[in-house]
C-alpha positions in Angstrom: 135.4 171.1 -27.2 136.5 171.5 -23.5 137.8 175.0 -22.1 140.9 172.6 -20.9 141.8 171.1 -24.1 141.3 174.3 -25.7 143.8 176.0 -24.2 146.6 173.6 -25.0 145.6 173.4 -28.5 145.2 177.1 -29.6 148.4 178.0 -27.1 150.6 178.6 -30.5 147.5 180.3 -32.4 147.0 182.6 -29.5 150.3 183.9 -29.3 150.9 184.5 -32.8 147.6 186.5 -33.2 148.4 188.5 -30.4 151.1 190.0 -32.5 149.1 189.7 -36.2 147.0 192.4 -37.0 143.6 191.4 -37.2 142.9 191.2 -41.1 145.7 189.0 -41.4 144.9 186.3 -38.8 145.3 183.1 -39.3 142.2 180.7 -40.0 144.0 177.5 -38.4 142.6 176.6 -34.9 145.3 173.4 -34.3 148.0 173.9 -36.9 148.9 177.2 -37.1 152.8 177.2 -36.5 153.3 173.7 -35.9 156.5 171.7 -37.2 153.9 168.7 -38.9 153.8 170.0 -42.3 151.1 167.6 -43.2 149.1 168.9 -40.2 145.3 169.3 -40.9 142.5 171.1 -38.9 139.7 168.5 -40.1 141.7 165.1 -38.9 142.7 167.8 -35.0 139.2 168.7 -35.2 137.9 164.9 -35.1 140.2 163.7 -32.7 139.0 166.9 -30.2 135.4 166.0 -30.7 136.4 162.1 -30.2 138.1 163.0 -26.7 135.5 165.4 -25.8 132.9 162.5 -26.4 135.2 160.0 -24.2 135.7 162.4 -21.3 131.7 162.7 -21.1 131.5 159.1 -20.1 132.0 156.0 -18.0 131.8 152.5 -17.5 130.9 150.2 -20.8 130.5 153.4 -22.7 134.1 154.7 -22.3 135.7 151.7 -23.0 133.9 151.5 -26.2 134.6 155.7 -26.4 138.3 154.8 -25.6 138.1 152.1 -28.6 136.7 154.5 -31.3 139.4 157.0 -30.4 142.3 154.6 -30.7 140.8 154.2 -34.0 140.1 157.2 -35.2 144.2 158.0 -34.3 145.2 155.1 -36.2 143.3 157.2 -39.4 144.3 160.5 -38.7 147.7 160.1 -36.8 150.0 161.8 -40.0 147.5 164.8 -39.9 147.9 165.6 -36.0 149.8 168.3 -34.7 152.6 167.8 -32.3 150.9 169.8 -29.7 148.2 167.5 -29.6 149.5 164.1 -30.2 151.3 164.8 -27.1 148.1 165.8 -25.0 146.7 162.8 -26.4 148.9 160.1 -25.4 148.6 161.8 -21.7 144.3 162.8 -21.8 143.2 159.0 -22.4 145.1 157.6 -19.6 144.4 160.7 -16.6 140.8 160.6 -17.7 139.9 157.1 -18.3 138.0 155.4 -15.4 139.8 154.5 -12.4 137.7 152.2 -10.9 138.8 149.4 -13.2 143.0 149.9 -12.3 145.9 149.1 -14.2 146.1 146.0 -16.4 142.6 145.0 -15.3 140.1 144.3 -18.1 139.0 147.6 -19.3 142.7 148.8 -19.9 143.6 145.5 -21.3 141.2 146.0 -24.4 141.9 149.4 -25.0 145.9 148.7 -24.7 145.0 145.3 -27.0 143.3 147.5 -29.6 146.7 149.8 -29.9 149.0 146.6 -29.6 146.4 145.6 -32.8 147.2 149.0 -34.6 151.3 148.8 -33.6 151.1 145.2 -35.2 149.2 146.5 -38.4 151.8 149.8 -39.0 155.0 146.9 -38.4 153.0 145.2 -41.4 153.1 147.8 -43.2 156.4 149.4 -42.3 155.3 152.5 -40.7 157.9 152.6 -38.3 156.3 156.1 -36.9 152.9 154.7 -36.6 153.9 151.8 -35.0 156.1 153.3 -32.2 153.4 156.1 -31.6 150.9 153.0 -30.3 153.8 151.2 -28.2 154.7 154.3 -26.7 150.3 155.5 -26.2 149.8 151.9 -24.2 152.7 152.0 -22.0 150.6 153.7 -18.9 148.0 152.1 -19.3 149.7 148.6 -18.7 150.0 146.8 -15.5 153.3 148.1 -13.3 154.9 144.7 -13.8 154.8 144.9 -17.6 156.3 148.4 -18.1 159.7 147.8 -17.8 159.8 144.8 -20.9 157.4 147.2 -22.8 159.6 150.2 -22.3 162.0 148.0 -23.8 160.3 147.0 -26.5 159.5 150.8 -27.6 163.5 151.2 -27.3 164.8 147.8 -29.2 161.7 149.0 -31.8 163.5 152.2 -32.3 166.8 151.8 -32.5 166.2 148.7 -35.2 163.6 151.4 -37.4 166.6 154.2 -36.8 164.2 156.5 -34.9 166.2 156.1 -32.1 165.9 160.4 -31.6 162.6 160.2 -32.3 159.6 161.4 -29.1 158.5 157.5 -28.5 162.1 156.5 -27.7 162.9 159.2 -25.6 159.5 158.7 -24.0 161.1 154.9 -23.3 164.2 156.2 -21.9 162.2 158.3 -19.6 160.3 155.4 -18.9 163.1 153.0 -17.9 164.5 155.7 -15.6 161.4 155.7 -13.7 160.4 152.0 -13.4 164.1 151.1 -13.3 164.2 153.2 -9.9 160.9 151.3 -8.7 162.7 148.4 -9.2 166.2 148.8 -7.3 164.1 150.1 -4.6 162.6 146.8 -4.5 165.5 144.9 -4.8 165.4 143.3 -8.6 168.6 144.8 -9.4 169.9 142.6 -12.6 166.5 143.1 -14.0 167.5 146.8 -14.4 171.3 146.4 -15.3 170.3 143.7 -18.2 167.6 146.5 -19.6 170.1 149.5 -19.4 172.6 147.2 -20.9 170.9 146.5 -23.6 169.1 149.9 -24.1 172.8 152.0 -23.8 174.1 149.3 -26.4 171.2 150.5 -29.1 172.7 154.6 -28.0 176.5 153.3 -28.4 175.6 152.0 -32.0 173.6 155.1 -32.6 176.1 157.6 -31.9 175.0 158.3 -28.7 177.7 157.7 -26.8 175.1 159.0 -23.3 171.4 159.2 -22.6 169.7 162.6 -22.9 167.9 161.7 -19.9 170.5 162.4 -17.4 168.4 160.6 -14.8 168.9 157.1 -17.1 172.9 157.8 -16.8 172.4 158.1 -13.0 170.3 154.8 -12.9 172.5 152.7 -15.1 175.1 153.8 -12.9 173.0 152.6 -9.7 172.0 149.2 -11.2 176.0 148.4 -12.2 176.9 149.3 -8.3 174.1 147.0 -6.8 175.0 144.1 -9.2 178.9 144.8 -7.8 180.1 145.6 -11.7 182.4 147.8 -10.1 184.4 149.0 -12.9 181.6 149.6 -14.9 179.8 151.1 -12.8 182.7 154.0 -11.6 182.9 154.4 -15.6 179.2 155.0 -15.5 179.4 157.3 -12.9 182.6 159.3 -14.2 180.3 159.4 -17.8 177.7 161.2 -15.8 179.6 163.7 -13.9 180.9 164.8 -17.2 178.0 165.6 -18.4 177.4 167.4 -15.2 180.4 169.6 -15.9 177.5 171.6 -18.5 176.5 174.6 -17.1 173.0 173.7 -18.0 172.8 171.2 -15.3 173.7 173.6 -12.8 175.3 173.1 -9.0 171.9 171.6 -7.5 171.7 168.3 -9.8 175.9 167.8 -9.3 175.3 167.7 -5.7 172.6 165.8 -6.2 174.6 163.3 -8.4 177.7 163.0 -6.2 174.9 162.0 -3.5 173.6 159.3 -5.4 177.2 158.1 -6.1 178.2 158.1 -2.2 174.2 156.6 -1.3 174.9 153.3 -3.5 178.8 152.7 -2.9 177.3 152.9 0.6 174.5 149.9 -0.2 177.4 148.0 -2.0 179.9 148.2 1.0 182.4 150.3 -0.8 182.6 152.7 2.0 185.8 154.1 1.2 185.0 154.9 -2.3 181.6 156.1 -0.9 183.5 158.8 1.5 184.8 161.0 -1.3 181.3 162.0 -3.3 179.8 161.8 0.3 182.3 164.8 1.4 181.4 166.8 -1.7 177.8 166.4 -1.5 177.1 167.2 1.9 179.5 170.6 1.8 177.6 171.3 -1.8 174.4 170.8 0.2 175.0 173.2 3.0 176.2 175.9 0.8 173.3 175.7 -1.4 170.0 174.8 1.1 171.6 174.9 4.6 172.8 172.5 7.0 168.7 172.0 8.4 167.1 171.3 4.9 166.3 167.6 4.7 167.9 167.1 1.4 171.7 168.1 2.9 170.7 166.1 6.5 170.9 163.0 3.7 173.9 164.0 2.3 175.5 164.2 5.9 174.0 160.8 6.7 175.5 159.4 3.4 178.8 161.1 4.2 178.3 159.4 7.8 177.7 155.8 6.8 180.6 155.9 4.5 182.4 156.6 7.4 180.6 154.0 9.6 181.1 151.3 7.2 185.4 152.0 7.5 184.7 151.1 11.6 184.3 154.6 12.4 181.3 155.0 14.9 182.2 157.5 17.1 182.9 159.7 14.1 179.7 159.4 12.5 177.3 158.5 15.4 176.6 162.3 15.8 175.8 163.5 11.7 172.8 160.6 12.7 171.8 162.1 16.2 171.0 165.5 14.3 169.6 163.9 11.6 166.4 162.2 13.3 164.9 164.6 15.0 164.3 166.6 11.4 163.6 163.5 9.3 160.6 163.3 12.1 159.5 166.8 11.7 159.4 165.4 7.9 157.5 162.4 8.0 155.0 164.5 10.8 154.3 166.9 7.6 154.4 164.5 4.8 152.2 161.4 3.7 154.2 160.0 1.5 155.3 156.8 1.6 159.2 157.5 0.7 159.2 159.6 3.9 158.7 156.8 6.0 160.6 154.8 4.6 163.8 157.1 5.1 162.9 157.1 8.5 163.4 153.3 9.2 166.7 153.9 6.9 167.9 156.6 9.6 167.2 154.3 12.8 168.1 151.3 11.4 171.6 153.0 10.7 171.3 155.2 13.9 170.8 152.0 16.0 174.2 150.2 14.3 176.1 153.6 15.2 175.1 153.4 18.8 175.2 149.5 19.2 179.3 150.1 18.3 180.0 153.3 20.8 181.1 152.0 24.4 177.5 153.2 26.5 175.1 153.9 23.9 174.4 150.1 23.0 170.9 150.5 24.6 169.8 153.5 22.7 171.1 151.6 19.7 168.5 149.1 20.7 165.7 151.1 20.9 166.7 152.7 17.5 166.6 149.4 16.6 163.0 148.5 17.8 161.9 150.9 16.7 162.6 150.7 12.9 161.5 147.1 13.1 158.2 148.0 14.6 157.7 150.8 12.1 158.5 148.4 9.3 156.3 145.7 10.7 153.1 148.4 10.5 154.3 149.0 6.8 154.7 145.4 6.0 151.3 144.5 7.6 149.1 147.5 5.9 150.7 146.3 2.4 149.5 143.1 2.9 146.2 143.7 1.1 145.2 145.2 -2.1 142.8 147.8 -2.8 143.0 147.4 -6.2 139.3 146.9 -7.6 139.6 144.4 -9.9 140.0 140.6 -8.0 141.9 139.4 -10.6 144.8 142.2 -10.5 144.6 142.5 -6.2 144.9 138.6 -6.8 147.9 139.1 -9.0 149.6 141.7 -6.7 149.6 139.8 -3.4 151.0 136.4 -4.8 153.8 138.3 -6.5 154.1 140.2 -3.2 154.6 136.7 -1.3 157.0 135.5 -4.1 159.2 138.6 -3.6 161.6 137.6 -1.1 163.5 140.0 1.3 162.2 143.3 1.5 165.0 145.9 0.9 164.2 147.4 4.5 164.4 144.1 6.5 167.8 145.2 7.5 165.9 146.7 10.2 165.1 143.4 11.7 168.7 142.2 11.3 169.6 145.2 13.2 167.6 144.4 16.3 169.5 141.3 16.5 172.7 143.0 16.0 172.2 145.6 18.6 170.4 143.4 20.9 173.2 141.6 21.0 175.8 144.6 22.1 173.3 146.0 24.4 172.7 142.1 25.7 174.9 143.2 29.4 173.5 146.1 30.1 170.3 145.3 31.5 168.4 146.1 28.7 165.4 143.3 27.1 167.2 142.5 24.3 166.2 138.6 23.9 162.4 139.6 23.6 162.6 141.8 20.4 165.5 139.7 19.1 163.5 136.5 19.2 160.5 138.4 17.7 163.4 140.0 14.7 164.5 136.8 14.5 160.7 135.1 13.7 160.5 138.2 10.9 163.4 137.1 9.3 162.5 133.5 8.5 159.8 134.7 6.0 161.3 132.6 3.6 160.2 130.0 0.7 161.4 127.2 3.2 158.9 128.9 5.7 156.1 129.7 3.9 156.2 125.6 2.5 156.2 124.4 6.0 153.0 127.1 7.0 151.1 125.8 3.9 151.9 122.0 4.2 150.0 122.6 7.9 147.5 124.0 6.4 146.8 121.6 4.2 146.7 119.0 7.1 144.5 121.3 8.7 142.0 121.4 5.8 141.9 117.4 5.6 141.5 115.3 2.3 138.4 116.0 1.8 137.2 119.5 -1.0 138.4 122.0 1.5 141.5 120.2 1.1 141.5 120.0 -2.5 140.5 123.8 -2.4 143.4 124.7 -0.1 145.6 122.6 -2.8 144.5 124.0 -5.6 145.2 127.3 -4.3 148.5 126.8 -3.3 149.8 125.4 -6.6 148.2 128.1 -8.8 149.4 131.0 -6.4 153.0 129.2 -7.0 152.3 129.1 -10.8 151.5 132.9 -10.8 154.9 133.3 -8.8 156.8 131.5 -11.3 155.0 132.4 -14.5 155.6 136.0 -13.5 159.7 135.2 -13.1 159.4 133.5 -16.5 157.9 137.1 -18.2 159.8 139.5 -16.2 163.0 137.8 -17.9 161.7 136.8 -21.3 160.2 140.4 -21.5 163.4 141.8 -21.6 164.1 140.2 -24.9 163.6 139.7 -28.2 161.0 137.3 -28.0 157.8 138.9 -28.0 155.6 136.1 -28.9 156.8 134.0 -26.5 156.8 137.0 -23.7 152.7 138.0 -24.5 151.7 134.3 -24.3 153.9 133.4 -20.9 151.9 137.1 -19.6 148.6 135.6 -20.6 149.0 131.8 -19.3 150.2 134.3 -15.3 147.1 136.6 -16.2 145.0 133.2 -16.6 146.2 131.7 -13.5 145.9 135.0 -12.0 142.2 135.1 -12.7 141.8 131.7 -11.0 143.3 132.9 -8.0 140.7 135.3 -7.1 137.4 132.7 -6.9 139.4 130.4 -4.5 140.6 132.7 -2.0 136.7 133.9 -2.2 135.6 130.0 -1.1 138.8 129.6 1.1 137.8 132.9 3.2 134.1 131.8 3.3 135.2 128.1 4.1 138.1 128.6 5.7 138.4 131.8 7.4 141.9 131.0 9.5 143.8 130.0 6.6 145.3 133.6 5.8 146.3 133.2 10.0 148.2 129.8 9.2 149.7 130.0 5.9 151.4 134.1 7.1 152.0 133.5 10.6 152.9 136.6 12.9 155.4 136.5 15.4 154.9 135.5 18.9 157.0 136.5 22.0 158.8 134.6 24.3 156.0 134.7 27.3 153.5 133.5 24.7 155.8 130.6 23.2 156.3 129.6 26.5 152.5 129.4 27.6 152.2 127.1 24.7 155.0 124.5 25.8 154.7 121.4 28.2 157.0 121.1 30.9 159.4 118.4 28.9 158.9 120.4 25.7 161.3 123.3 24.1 162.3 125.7 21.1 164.9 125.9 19.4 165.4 128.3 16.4 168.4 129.0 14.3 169.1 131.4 11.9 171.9 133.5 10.3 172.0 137.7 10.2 174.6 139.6 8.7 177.3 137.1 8.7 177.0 135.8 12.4 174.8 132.9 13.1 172.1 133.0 16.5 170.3 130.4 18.2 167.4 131.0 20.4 166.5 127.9 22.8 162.7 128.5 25.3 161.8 125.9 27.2 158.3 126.3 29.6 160.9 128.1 32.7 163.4 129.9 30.6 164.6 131.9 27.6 168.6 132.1 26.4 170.1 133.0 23.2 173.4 132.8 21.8 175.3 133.9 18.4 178.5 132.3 16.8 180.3 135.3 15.3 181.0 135.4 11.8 179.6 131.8 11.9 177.3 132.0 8.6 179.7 131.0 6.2 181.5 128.2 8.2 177.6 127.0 9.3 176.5 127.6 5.3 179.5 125.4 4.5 178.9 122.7 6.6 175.2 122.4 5.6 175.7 122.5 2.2 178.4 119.8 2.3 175.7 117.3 4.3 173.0 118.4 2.3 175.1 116.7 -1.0 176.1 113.7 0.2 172.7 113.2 1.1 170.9 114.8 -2.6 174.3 114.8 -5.1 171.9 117.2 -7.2 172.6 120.1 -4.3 176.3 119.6 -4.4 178.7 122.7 -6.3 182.0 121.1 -7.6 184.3 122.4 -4.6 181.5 120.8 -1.7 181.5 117.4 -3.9 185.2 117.0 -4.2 185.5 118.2 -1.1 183.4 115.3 0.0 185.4 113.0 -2.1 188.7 113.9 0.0 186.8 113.0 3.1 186.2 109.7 2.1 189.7 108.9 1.9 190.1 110.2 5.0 187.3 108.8 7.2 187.1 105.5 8.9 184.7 103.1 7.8 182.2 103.1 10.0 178.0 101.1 10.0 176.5 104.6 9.0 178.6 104.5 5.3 176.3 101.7 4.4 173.4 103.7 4.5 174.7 107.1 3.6 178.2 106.3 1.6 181.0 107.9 3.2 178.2 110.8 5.1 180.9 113.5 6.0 180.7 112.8 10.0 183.6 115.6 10.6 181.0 118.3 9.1 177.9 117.0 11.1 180.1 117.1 14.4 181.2 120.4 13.9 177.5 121.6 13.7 176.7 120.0 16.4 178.8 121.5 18.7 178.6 124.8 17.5 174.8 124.8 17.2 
């Protein structure tokens, strides 16, 4: 047995023969003291050996190390003490091989083999032994699994009535974390429908709140982001009650009243926002000082509430102070979430400055900034260096199906600034028109950039490669939408073979981009184009040839027209919606199957009202008033 191991097992032995006098000492190496009363030192003392054995290898002979363990738990579980059931639902996973990451092959069998056990113990209604296997493989699945498993442990529970029982906390633990990863990356109903569901099963319970005070806070989040208003302030005003216990102490109520401000803020409820903001900022000062990073966010939370109410001048300088210490941060730090809040800060720094009279060209370079810093991020995450093919496969077609990064406001913002900072000498239609390319990474987009490389790759088997790449990377998008929601419910048959047909397609994915990058290196060029300046589009045009791109960004609309001798740009304000409209209402006449209710009957009033004219016999009644309008504003 391992020194390491030793000392978490015989902790409680230690201690209580430290105050034993030595005749009367206990015997008991793993048992002594422990709240299992069935708890045996023969089944502790084969489960040690069994780890002891797995830590001493790798490869082949780990998995198969990893195997016997799950087994020999599956025997001996009732006869474990708590001590060590909880070091060994943690030792497998920290110790197992890393070369082979998470949800690749090796972790798949040794998660199958406890699925197998979980299924046996529901057999035979051993609700204990059945939740102590869902809970063992939840790290040890892929990251796009764990929130439907974490549910699963959690529905599990609450239908056995173990619902206060370690696994089920371990869930709720659980969905706090993934459930943060997730509104970070945007897949906000995801979350709300899982914390729905999951503070339903508490409700019936008797639980009227989590005991994992971080799950309150993140149920709370989710309702803001998916604009449940009212549930969400009730969610909030459930946690700050609980924050009104001394145990929580002031640090994690100013920390809470920050969160509340930080997300009314992302939901455009500024006003509501201003209130928490206010509290957490002064909370923050008096506890850590106005310099400590954690209050500078408070400040800047306090600051865009006031932003968002039209503001600027008020707020811009809570930003100024702000950025020169979030850059002494990131200097010191390598973590990821570091940079991140620093493209946060400039992007909101940059929409400050872009609305106070003389600072609209250091609100563009703000601006440029955070986009540049965000291209660098976006660029570097573009590959995986996951091991396994078949995973780093996975990961980037998932990646490409994932639209709108949560951080792309930084590109919006170079258009907005750009276009305050526009008569004041500064080169604002060069990054702008570069923004503007970053923003049209869309499905529409990347459709266009494959269908060119298909022509590109001809008809012959590179083409048919390039084809049959295409459609299986858009089957592993899709398949992996069709789990993410069908995890979530009650359906687990139907979930585990939707997640095997994605991991098959998934596995198919990694061979062909192998032949496409050996017979077709500039594909990856083609199909993810990077954005070209205005010089360069220009060097590419004939004399009798030009550009013109459209696009909307935050609620205005801009149009960027090059030609080979010049370069203008142009934005209809607050023309999105009225553009959106008129769209949509030409796009039904043409496909009825596009059309909502109000753009069809709309269209049905305009044919009473039109003149008949040749083009009706074509396109019944096309809505000429609608396409007139876009062409004069576009």
């Amino acid at each position: 047995m391992t020194i390491r191991r030793a000392s978490l097992a015989l902790s409680a032995a230690l201690l209580a023969a430290a105050a034993t006098p030595a005749a009367a000492q206990p015997t008991s190496v793993y048992c002594n003291g422990d709240k299992n009363p069935d708890c045996d030192d023969a089944s502790n003392k084969i489960i040690s050996d069994a780890l002891d054995r797995f830590e001493a290898t790798k490869g082949e002979e780990q998995v198969q190390a990893a195997l016997a363990l799950v087994d020999l738990a599956a025997i001996h579980r009732a006869r474990l003490s708590e001590d060590f059931l909880f070091s060994l639902d943690t030792t497998l996973w920290i110790y197992f091989d890393d070369k082979d990451r998470h949800g690749g092959p090796a972790y798949k069998r040794v998660t199958d083999r406890m699925r197998d056990h979980a299924a046996r113990a529901a057999a035979a209604k051993d609700g204990p032994t059945e939740l102590f296997f869902l809970d063992w493989m939840a790290s040890g699945l892929a990251p796009d699994e764990r929130l439907g498993h974490a549910r699963l442990v959690h529905r599990r529970a609450a239908e056995l009535g173990l619902i206060r029982s370690g696994p089920a906390f371990g869930a709720r633990v659980r969905l706090e974390m993934y459930g943060r990863d997730m509104l970070e990356e945007g897949r906000y109903a995801e979350v709300a429908r899982a914390l729905d569901d999951t503070f339903a099963e508490l409700n019936d319970a008797g639980m009227e709140t989590s005991d994992v005070w971080e799950l309150q806070l993140r149920y709370a989040e989710a309702l803001t982001l998916v604009r449940r208003d009212e549930d969400s302030d009730r969610a909030f005003d459930a946690l700050m009650v609980m924050m009104e216990d001394p145990a929580y102490g002031d640090a994690r109520r100013q920390f809470a009243n920050n969160q509340i401000s930080y997300y009314r803020n992302i939901a455009g409820r500024f006003a509501a926002a201003e209130a928490p903001g206010r509290i957490a900022m002064t909370e923050g000062e008096r506890l850590d000082g106005r310099e400590d990073i954690g209050t500078q966010k408070s400040r800047y939370n306090f600051a865009l509430a006031l932003l968002g109410q039209g503001k600027a001048a008020e707020s811009l300088p809570y930003f100024e102070e702000a950025l020169p210490l979030q850059l002494a941060v990131e200097r010191g730090s390598s973590w990821v979430d570091t940079k991140t809040d620093t493209i946060i800060l400039l992007t909101t720094l940059a929409r400050a400055r872009a609305q106070v009279k003389g600072r609209e060209g250091d609100g563009l370079t703000a601006a440029v900034d955070a986009a540049e810093r965000l291209r660098q991020r976006r660029d570097a995450g573009i590959g995986s260096s996951d091991a396994n093919p078949a995973v780093a496969a996975l990961a980037k077609a998932v990646a490409r199906g994932t639209r709108r990064n949560p951080q792309s406001g930084a590109f919006d913002m170079v258009l907005f600034a750009g276009w305050a900072a526009r008569e004041g000498g500064a080169d604002a239609l060069g990054p702008a028109f570069l923004a503007a390319q970053d923003l049209t990474l869309t499905d529409a987009g990347d459709a266009i950039n494959e269908a060119a490389a298909r022509d590109l790759a001809g008809t012959g088997p590179l083409g048919e490669l390039v084809r049959q790449r295409q459609d299986t990377a858009q089957a592993v998008v899709s398949l992996t939408q069709r789990y993410r929601d069908l995890s979530l419910g009650k359906d687990e048959a139907r979930a585990a073979a939707l997640r095997a047909e994605r991991d098959a397609a998934a596995a198919r994915l990694a061979p062909l981009d192998a032949r496409i990058a050996a017979e077709f290196p500039d594909y990856a060029t083609l199909v993810t184009p990077k954005a070209i300046d205005v010089a360069a589009v220009q060097a590419l045009l004939q004399p009798d040839e030009a550009v013109l791109m459209l696009l909307p960004s935050e609620g205005h609309h801009y149009a960027f027209a090059i030609s080979k001798a010049a370069a203008r740009w142009h934005r209809i304000d607050e023309g999105a919606a009225p553009v959106a409209a008129d769209v949509a209402r030409l796009k039904c006449r043409i496909d009825e199957n596009t059309c909502s209710l109000p753009d069809y009957n709309a269209l049905l009033e305009a044919q009473e009202r039109g003149a008949p004219s040749p083009i009706d016999e074509r396109y019944p009644r096309y809505d000429r008033a609608a396409a007139y309008r876009l062409y004069r504003q576009l």
